[in-house]
Residue frames relative to the residue before (quaternion, step in Angstrom):
aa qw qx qy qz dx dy dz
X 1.0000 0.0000 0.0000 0.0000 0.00 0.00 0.00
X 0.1005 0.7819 -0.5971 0.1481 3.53 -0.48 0.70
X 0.5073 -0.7559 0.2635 0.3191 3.49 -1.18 1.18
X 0.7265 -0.2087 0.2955 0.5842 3.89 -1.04 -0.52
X 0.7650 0.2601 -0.2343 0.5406 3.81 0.20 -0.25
X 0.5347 -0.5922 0.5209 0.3033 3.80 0.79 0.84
X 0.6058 0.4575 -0.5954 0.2630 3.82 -0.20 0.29
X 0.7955 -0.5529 0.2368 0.0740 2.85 -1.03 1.23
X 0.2379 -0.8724 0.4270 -0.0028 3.94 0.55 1.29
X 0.9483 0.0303 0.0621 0.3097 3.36 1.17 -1.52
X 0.2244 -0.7849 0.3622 0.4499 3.58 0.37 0.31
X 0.2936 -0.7568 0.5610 0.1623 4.11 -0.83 0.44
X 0.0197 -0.8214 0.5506 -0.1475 3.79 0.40 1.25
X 0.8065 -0.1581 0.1515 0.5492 4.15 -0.21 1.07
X 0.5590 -0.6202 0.2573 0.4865 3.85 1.28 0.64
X 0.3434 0.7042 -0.3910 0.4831 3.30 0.93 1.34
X 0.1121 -0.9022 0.4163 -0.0144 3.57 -0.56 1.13
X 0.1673 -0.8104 0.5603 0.0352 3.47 0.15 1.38
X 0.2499 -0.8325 0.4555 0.1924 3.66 -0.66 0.23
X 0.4537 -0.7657 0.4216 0.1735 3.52 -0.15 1.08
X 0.2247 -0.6927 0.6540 0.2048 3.87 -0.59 0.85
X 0.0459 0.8878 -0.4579 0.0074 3.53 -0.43 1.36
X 0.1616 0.7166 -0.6106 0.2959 3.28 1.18 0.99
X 0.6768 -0.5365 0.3870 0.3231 4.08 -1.21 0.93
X 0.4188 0.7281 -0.4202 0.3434 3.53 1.78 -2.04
X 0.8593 0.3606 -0.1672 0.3220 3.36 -0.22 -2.44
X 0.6176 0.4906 -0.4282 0.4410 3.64 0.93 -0.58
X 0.6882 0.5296 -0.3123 0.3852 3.89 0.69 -0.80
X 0.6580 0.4472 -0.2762 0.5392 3.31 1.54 -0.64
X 0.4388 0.6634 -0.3667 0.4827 3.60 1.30 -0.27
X 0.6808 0.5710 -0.1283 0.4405 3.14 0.51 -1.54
X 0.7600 0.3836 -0.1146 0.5119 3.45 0.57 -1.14
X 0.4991 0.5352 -0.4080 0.5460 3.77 1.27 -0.22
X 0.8163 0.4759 -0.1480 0.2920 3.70 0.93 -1.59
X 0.5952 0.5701 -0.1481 0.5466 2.87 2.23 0.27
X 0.4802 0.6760 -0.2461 0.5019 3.24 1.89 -0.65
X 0.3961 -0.7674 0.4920 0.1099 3.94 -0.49 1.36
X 0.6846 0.4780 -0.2639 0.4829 3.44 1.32 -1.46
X 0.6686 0.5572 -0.3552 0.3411 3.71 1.00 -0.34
X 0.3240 -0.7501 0.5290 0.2291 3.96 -0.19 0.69
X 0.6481 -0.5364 0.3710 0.3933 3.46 -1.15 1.22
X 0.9392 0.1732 -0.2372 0.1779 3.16 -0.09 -0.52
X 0.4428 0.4506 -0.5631 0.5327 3.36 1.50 1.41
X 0.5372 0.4004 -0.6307 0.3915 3.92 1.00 0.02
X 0.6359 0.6287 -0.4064 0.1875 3.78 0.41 -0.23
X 0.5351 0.5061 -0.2603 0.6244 3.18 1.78 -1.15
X 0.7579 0.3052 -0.3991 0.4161 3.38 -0.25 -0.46
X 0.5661 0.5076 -0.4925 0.4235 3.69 0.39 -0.05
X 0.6034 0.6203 -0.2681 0.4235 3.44 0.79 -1.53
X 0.5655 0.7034 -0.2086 0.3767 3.10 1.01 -1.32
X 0.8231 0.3627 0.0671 0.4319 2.97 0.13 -2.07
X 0.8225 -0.4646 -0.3230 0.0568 3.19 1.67 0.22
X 0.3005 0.6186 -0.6613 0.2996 1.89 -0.25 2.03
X 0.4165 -0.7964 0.2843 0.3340 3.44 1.50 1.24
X 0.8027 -0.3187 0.1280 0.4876 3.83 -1.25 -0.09
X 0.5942 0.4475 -0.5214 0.4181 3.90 0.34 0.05
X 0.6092 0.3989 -0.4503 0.5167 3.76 0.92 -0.46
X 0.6419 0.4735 -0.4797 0.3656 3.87 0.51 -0.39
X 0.7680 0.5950 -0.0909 0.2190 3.29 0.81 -0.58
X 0.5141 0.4548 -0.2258 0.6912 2.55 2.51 0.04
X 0.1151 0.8788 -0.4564 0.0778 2.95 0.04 1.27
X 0.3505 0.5782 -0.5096 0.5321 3.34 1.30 1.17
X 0.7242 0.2379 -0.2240 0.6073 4.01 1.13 -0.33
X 0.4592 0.5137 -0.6892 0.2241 3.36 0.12 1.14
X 0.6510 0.4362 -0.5628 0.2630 3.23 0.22 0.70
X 0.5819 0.4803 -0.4046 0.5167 3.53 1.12 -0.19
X 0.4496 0.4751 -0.4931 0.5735 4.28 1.07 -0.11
X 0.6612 0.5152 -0.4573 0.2970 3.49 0.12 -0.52
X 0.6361 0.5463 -0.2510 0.4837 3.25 1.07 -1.76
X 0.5475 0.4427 -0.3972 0.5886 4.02 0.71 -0.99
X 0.8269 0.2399 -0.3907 0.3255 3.40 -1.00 -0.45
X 0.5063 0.5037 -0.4775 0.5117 3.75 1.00 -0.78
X 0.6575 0.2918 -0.3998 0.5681 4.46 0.39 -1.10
X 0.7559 0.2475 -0.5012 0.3408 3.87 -0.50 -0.06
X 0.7469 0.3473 -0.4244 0.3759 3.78 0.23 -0.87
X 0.6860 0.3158 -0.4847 0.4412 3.77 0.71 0.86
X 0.5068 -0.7399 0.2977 0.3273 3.38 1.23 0.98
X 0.8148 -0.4240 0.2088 0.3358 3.16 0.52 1.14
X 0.5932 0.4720 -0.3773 0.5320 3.61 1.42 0.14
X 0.2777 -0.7141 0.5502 0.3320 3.76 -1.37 0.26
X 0.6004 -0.6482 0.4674 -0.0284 3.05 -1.33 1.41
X 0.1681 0.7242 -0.6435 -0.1820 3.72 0.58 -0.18
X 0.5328 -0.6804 0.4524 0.2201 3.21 -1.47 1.29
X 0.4622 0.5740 -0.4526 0.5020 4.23 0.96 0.12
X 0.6900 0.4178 -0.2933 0.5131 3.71 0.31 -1.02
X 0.3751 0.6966 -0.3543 0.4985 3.65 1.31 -0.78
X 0.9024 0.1661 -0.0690 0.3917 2.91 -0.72 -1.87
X 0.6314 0.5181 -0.4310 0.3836 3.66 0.97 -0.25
X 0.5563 0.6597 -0.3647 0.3498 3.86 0.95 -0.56
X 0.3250 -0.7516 0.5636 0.1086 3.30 -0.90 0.73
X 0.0136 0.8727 -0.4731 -0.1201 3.53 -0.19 1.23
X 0.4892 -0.6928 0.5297 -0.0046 2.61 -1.51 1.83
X 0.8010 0.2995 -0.1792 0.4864 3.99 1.92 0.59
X 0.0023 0.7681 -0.6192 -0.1629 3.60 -0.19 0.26
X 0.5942 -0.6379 0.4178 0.2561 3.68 -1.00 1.00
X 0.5824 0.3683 -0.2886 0.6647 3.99 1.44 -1.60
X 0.6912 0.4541 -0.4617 0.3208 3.73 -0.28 -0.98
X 0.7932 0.4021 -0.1125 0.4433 3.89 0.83 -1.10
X 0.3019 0.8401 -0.4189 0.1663 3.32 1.56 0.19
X 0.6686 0.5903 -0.1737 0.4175 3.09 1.24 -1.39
X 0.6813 0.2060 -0.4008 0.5769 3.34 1.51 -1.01
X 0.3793 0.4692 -0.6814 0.4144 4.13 -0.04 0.36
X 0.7317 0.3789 -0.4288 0.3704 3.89 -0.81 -0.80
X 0.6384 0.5876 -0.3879 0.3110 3.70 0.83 -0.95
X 0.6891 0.6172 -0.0440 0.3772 2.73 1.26 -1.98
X 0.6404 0.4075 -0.2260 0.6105 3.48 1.28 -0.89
X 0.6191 0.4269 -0.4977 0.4322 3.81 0.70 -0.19
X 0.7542 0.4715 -0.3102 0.3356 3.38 0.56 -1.58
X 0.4997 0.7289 -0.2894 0.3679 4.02 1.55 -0.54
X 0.8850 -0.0882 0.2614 0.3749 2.66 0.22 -2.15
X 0.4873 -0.7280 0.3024 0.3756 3.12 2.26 0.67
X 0.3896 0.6366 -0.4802 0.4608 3.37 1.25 0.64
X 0.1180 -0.5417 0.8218 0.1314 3.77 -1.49 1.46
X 0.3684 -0.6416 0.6634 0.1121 3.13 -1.64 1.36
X 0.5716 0.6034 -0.4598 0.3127 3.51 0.98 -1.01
X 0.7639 0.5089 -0.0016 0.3969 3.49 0.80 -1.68
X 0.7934 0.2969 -0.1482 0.5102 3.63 1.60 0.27
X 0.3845 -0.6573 0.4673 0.4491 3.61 -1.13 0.99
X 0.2720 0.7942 -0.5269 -0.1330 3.52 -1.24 -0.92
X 0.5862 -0.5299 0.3974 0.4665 3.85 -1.31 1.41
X 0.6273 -0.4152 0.5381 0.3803 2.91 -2.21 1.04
X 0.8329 0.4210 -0.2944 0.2058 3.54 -0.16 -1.08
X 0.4211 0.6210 -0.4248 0.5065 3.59 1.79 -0.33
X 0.5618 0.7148 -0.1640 0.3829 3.59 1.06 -1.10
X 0.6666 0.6137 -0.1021 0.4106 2.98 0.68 -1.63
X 0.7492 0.4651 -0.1396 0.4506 2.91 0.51 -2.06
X 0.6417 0.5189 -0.2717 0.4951 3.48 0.65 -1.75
X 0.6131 0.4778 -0.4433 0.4464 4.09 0.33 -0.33
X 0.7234 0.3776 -0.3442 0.4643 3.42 0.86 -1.37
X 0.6456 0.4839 -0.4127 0.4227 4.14 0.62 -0.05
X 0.3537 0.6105 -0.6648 0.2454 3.82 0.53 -0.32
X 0.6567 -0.4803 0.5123 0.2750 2.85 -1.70 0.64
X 0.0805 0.7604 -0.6337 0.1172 4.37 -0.99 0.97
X 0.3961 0.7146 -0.5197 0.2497 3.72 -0.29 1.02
X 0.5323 -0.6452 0.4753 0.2728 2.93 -0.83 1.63
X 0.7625 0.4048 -0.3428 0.3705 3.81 0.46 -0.46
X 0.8412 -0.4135 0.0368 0.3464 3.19 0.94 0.92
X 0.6991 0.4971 -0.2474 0.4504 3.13 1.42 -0.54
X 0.1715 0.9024 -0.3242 0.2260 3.30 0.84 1.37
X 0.1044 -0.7932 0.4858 0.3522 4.16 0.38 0.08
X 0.6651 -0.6611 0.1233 0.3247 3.35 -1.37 0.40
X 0.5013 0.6016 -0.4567 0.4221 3.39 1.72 -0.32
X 0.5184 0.6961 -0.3951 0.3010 3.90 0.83 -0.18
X 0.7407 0.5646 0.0522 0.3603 2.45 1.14 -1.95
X 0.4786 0.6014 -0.1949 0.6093 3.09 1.77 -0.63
X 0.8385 0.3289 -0.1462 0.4091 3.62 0.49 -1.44
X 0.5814 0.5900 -0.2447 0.5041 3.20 1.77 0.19
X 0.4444 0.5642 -0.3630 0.5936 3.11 1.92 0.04
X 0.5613 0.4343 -0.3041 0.6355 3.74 0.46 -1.33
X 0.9083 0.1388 -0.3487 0.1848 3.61 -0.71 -0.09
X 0.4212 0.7737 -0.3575 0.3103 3.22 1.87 0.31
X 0.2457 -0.7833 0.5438 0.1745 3.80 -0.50 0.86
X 0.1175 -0.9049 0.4089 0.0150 3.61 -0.64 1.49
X 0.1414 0.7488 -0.4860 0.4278 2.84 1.95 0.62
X 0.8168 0.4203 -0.2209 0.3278 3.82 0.45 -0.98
X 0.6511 0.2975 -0.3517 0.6032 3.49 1.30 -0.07
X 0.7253 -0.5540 0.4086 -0.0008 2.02 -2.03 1.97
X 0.8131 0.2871 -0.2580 0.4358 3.55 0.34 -1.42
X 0.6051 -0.6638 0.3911 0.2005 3.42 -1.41 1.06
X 0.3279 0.7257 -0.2406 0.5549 3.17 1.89 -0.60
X 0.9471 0.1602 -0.0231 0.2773 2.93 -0.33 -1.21
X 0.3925 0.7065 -0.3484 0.4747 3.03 1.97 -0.27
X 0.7000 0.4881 -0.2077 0.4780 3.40 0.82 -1.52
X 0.5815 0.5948 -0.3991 0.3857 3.41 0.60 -0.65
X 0.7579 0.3589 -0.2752 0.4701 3.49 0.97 -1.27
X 0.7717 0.4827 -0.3471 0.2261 3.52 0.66 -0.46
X 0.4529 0.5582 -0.4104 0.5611 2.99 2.02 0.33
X 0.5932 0.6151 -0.2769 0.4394 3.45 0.84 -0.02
X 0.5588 0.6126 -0.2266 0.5110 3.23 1.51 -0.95
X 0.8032 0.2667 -0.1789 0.5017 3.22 0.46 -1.47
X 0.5567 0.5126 -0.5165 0.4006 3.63 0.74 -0.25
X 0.8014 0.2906 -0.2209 0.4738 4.00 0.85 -0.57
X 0.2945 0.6684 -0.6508 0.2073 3.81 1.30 0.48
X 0.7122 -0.3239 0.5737 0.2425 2.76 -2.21 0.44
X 0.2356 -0.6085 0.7170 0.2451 4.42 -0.70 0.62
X 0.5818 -0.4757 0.6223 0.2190 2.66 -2.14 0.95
X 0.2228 -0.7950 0.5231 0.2113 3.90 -0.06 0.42
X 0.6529 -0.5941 0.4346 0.1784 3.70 -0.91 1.02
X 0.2213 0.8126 -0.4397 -0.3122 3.31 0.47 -1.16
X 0.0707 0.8221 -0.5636 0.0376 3.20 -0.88 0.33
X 0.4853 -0.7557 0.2539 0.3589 3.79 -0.69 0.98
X 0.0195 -0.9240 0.3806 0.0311 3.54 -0.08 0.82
X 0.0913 -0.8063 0.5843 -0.0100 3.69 0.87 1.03
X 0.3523 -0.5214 0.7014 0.3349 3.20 -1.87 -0.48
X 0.6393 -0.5223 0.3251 0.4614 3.59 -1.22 0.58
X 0.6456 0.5389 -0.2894 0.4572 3.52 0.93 -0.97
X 0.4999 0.5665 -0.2832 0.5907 3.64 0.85 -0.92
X 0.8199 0.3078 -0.2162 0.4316 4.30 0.10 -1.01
X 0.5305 0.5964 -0.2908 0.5276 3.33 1.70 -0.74
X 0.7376 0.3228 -0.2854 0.5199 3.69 -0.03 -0.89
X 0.5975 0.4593 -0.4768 0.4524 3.97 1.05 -0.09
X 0.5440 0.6220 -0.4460 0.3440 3.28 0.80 -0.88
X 0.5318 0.7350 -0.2992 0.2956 3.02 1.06 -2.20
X 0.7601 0.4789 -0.1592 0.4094 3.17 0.25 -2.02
X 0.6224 0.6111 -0.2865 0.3963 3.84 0.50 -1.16
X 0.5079 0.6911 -0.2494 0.4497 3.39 1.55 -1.92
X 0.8426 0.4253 -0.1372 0.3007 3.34 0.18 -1.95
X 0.8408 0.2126 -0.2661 0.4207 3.24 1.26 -0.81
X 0.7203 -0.6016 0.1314 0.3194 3.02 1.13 1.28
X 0.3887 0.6967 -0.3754 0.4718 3.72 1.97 0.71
């Protein structure tokens, strides 16, 4: 089952149907678990599973390895990723750090309050890659912002203006992010849960 715009509702595991929590929130917090150093593979896995595909996906623990593969094909919206180009890309966005500009950007776009709606990671996704970006001006601010971070100022001449951007740079760099493990009780409970059963 999948909605009017084909994005993906359910995972299908051996004709089984887990249902995916596809609000953007769980995919951004996904994301940020699968990036987190201090977290050991195999609680970033439960807690993803978890999160979504909530306690029946924890509980099948003969298909966590094919939940894995689903959530790795949905949180990357369905495209394949080679993981070199991955690691070699410089990212010019962090979803929590840029939240504020995303909500702006999605109001001033497409008249969309993010604060005040659910909506599929991949509707999301897509609608980020379409904001509005044009060097001639018609640009929203989360663009604009990430077009600073990727602007090389080695190439402009005036000193004036040079400075201008590299204070600009660092006033909008990307933070070095602490890490630190940061479940929810429910999220450490249902791990616990899981440890309990098989007997770790």
């Amino acid at each position: 089952m999948t909605t009017q715009f084909n994005y993906p509702e359910y995972a299908i595991i051996d004709g089984e149907k887990f249902k995916i929590n596809t609000d953007f929130r769980v995919a951004i917090r996904c994301n940020d678990i699968s990036m987190d150093n201090s977290i050991d593979i195999t609680e970033k896995v439960l807690a993803i599973i978890y999160l979504l595909f909530g306690k029946k996906g924890l509980e099948a623990r003969d298909k966590y390895e094919q939940l894995g593969e689903k959530a790795v094909y949905y949180l990357q919206c369905g495209k394949d990723i080679d993981e070199k180009t991955k690691k070699e890309e410089e990212p010019d966005m962090d979803f929590i750090q840029d939240m504020p500009f995303i909500e702006a950007s999605f109001m001033s776009d497409y008249h969309i309050d993010l604060a005040n709606i659910e909506m599929h990671w991949w509707k999301f996704y897509n609608l980020i890659c379409g904001l509005s970006n044009n060097d001639m001006g018609n640009c929203c601010v989360l663009n604009r912002i990430r077009n600073i971070r990727t602007m090389d100022i080695s190439k402009i001449k005036d000193p004036k203006e040079k400075n201008k951007l590299k204070e600009a740079k660092e006033l909008f760099a990307l933070k070095k992010k602490e890490k630190q493990k940061q479940f929810t009780a429910e999220e450490i409970k249902n791990m616990e849960e899981y440890h309990r059963l098989i007997g770790k």
